[in-house]
N, C-alpha and C positions, 0 to 999 in steps of 0.2 A: 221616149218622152213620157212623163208623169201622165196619165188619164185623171184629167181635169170636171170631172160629171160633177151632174147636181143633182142627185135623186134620194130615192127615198132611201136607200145604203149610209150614203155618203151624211147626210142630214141628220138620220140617226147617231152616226159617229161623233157630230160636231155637237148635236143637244148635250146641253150641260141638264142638272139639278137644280140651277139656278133659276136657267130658262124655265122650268116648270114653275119655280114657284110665281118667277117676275108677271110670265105673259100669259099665267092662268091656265096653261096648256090641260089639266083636267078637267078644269070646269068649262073648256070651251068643247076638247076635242075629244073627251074620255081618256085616251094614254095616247103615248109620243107616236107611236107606229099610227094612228089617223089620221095625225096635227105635220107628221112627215107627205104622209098621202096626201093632203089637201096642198100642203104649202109647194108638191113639185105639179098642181095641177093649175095651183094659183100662176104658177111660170111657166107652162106650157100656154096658157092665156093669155098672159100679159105682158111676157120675156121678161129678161132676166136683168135690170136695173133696179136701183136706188130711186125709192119714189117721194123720201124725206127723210129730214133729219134735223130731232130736237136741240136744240142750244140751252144749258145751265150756264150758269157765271160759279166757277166751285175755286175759292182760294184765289179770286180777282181775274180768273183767265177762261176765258169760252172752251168748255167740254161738249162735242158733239157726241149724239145719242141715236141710233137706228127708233124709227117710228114706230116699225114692225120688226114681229117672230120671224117674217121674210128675210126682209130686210139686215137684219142681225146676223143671220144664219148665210147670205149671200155673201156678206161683206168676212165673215169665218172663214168661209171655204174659200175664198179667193186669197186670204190671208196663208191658208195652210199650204195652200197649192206655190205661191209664191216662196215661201219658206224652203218649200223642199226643193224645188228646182233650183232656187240661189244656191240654196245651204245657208239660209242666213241665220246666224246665232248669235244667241245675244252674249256679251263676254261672262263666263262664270264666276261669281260674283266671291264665293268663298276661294277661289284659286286667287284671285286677285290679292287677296287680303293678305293671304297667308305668303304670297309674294314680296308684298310690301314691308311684313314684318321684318322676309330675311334679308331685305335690302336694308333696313333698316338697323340690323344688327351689324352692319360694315361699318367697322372704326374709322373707315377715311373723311373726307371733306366731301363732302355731297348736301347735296340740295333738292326737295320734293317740292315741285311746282304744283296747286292745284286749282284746274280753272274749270269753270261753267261755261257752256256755250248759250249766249246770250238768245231769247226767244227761240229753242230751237227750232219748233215743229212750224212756227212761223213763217222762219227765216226760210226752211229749205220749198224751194217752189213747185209745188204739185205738178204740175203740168211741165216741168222739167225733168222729174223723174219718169212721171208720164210718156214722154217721148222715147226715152232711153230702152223704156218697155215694149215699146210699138217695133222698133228698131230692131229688138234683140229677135222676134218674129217666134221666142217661145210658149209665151202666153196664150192659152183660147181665147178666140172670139168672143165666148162669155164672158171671161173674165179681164179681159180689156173696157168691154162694153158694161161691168159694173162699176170700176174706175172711173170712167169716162162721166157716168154719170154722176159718182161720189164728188167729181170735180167740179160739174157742171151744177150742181146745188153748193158746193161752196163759192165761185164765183159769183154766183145767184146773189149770197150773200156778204160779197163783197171782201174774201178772203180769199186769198192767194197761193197759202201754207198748206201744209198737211196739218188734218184738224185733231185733234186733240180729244182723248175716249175715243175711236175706232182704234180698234185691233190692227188695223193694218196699215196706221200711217208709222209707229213702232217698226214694222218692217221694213217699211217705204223710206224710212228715215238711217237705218242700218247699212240698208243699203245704199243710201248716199255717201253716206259719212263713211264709208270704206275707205275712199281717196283720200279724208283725212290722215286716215289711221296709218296707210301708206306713206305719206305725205311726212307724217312727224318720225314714223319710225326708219325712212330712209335717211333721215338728218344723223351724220356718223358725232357729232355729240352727246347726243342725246344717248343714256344707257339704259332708260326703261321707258316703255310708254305701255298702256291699260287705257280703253274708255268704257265706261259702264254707261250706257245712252249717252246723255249729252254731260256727263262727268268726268273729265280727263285725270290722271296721272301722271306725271312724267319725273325721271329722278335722272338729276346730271350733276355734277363737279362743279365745284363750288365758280370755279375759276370763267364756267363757261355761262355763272346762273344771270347775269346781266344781257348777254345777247339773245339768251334763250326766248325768254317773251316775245322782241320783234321778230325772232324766226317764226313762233307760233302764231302771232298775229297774220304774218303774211300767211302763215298756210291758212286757214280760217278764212281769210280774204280772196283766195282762189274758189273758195267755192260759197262765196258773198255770207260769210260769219264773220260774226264777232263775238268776242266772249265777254262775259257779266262780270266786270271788275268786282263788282261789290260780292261777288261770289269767289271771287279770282283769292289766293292766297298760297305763301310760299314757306317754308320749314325745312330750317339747315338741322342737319342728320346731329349735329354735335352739341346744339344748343339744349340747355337744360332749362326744364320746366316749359319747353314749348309741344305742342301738340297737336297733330294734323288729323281732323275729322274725314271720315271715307267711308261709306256705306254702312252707316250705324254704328258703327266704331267708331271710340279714340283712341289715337295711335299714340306714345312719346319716346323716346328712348333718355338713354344715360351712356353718356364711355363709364369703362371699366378698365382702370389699371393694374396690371400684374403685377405685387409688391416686391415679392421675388426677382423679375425680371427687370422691373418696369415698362415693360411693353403693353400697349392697349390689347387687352380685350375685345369682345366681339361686342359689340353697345346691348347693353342690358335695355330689353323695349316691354314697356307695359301697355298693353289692350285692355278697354274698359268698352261698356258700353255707351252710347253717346248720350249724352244729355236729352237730346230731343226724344231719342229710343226711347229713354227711359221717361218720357212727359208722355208718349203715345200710348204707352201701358200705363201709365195713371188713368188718362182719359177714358179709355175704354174702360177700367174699373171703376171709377165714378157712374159711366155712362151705364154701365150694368144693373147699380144699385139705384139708378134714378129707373130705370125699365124696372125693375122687382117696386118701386114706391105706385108705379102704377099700375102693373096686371097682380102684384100680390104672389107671385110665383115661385116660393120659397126654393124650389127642385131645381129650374130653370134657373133664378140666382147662383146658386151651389157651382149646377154645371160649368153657368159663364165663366166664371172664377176659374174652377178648377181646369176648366179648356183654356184660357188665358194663359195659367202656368205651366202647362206640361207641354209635351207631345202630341202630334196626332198625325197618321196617316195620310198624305195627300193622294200619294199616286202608288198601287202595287207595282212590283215591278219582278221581273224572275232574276236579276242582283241583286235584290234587297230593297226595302219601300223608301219613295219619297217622303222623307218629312220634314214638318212645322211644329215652330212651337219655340221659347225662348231657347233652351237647350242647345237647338240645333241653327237658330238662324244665327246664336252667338256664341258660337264651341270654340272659337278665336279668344275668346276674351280671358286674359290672366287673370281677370280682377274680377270676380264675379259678386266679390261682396255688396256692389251696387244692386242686387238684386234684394236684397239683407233691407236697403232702405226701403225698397218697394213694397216689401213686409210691412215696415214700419209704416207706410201711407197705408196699406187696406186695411192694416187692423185698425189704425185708427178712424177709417172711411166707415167701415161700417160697425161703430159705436156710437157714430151721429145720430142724435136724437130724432131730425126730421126722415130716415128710412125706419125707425120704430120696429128694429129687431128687437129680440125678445134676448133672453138672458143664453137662453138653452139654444137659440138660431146662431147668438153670436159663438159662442164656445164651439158649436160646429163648425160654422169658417173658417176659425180660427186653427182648423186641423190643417188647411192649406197651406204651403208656403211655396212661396215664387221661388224662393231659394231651394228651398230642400228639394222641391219637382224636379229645376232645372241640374242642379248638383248629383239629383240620383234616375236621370234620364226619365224619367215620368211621363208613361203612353196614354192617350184617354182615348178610347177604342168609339168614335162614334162613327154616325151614320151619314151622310150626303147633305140627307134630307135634317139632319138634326144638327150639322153645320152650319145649317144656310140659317136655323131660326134663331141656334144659338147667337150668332152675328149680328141678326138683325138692327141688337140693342146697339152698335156700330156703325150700323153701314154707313150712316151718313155724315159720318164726324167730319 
């Protein structure tokens, strides 16, 4: 069995960069190797539970928040530790896609069903997954006993679900919704199914797209869901000029006839990026140029920009690095000239009289393009610590 510890090792492992900047861990504790040393002396003291947890309202829905550097860091390691023993992983989100497309390329009569699951983290019931964990008897004692308590302050507050911002109701919710996953992929109609969190896929025959939904409803209803109609929406493989949105992408296809033969083709499909993608990177470049209007930080501007469009390194790895950046979260996309408009909003973003660039500031940005970076793989080599400020002008969009 996994070695579930909480020490000064393990806490090290789990500090992010973040952490330092959020919960001040320099100016309290000099560097992380103290702020680990106090925080496993703090839980020898006072054991190892959840002693609060803040509540925001972000986008009309309650995001819970760890109090404490403790508190943050308990509720990580029990997340990690659960991960590995499951094996729970979250579906990969670029296999998916690229999945979808070649399904999509099939000339026959098929139909992409796509539904939400209605409130998920809501709906699934903490103390029911809870149970399940007690049962299975592989968990520590610790790490049951900080659930327990995770539980016990959301009851407190009159919530029943798995709460929303923790790291580990995402797990908790994984792992419920396995039976789903089972659930729709044992239906011999059904010839594809994908869920990315609470975002389903599913691709069947045209013939069978009518009883599909009440199949899916009832599975759903086995483990007391239901899904967000108004999210819910469905796209026959043949129709032209329609087009099914899925993780940042828009999908469409077209048949293709063999003139020669007359025989269909394999469906010509175009990939774009999705409208919203493409509103969240306006936002953030706006957002950039309103942070440069009030620290004045001509450098810092530059960067934000220039780290908006390219690459950048998340994770080393000894296959090759992790990374972000438009490039790479949208390497699916045939149609990249949408990035071509996103030119066209920042050059025009910053010519706006009220950020009061200068002639020679503007001509400099104007070296950037969202296109040309993402087109010619474009790395920006920064730091941790110069991620976390470049962001800042963001974080709270």
């Amino acid at each position: 069995m996994l070695k579930q510890l909480f020490n000064k090792e393990q806490i090290l492992k789990a500090l992010t960069t973040k952490d330092i900047w959020r919960w001040k861990i320099l100016d309290q504790y000099g560097n992380a190797e103290s702020a680990a040393e106090a925080i496993v002396r703090n839980w020898n003291v006072n054991g190892l539970s959840i002693k609060g947890l803040d509540v925001k309202i972000i986008k009309g829905k309650k995001v819970y928040i760890p109090e404490s550097l403790e508190d943050a860091l308990a509720i990580r390691l029990v997340d990690r530790y659960l991960r590995r023993i499951y094996k729970v992983r979250q579906s990969d989100r670029s296999r998916m896609i690229k999945q979808v497309i070649t399904l999509l390329q099939d000339p026959g009569s098929f139909t992409f069903i796509r539904l939400d699951i209605s409130q998920c983290y809501e709906s699934i019931i903490f103390e029911v997954v809870l149970n399940k964990l007690r049962k299975d008897l592989i968990l520590s004692p610790d790490c049951i006993n900080i659930l327990e308590s995770i539980g016990s302050i959301a009851q407190a507050q009159g919530n029943s679900g798995l709460l929303r911002g923790l790291s580990i109701s995402a797990t908790l919710a994984e792992l419920y919704l396995e039976k789903l996953d089972k659930e729709i992929s044992n239906n011999k109609n059904i010839t594809y199914m994908a869920r990315y969190v609470d975002d389903i896929i599913i691709f069947i025959p045209d013939v069978y797209a009518a009883q599909a939904n009440d199949d899916i409803d009832s599975a759903l209803e086995m483990l007391d869901l239901i899904s967000n109609k108004d999210k819910s929406s469905s796209y026959k493989v043949d129709v032209v000029n329609e087009s099914i949105e899925l993780l940042g992408y828009s999908l469409s296809s077209s048949s293709s006839i063999s003139k020669s033969s007359k025989k269909k083709n394999p469906n010509l499909v175009t990939v774009k990026i999705s409208k919203r993608k493409l509103n969240k990177i306006k936002t953030r470049i706006v957002l950039s140029f309103l942070e440069y209007k009030k620290d004045q930080n001509f450098k810092i501007l530059k960067d934000r920009i220039y780290f908006l469009s390219t690459l950048s390194v998340v994770k080393k790895g000894r296959n090759g690095d992790l990374l972000a950046g438009n490039a790479y979260n949208y390497f699916h996309a045939s149609d990249s000239d949408c990035l071509k408009k996103i030119d066209g909003f920042y050059f025009k973003t910053l010519q706006e009289l009220r950020f009061n660039l200068s002639s020679a500031q503007q001509s400099d940005l104007k070296k950037i393009s969202f296109y040309g970076n993402a087109k010619n793989n474009k790395i920006m080599k920064v730091t941790k610590n110069k991620t976390i400020r470049l962001k800042q002008a963001w974080i709270n969009e």
